[in-house]
C-alpha positions in Angstrom: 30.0 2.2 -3.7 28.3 -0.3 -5.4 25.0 -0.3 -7.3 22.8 -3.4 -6.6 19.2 -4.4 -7.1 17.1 -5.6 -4.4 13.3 -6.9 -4.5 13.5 -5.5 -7.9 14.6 -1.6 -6.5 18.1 -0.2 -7.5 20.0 0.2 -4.2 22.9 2.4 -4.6 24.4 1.6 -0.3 23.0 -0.3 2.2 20.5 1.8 3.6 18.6 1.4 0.5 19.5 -2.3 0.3 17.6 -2.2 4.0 14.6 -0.8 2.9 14.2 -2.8 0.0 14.5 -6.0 1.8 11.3 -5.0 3.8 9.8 -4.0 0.3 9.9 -0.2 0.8 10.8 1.8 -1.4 14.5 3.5 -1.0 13.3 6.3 -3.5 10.1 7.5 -2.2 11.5 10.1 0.2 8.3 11.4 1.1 7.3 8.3 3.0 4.1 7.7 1.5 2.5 4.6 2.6 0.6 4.0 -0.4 4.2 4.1 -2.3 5.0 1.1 -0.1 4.8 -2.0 -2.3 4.7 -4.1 0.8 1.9 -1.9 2.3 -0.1 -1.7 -0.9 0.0 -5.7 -1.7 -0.6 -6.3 2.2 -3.7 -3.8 1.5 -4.8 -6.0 -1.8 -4.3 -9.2 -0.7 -6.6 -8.4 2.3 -9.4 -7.2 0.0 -9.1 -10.1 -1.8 -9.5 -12.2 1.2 -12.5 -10.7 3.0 -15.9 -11.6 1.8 -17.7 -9.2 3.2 -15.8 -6.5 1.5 -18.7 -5.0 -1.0 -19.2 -1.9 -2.6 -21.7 -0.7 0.0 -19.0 -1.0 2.5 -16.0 0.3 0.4 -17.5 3.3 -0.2 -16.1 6.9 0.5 -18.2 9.5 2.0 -17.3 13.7 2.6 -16.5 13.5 6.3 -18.9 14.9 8.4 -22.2 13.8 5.9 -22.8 10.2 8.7 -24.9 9.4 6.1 -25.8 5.5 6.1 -25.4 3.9 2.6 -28.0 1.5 2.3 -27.3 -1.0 -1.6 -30.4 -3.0 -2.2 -30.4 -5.4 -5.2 
């Protein structure tokens, strides 16, 4: 067994070396997508990207309000 480091994860066999190829995390056993680095730069990138991404429309509401949030400046 041999300890490596992959997309800057420590890999201890190749299962982990697998994972952290496709930038998931071999130690987050709970599979958590928002402790997937891929996911959560994939997730940044696009908010970056989009221009119509405001805070208006970023906004989280308690389910079941259907409330309309109306930002006037």
């Amino acid at each position: 067994m041999s300890i490596s480091i992959v997309n800057g994860y420590v890999c201890y066999n190749c299962t982990d070396q697998e994972k952290a190829q496709k930038g998931i995390d071999p130690t987050n056993t709970t599979n958590d997508p928002s402790q997937n680095k891929a996911a959560v730069q994939k997730r940044e990138a696009e908010k970056a990207s989009d221009p119509s991404a405001t805070a208006a429309s970023n906004a989280l509401l308690p389910s079941g309000l259907g409330a309309a949030v109306n930002v006037s400046v």
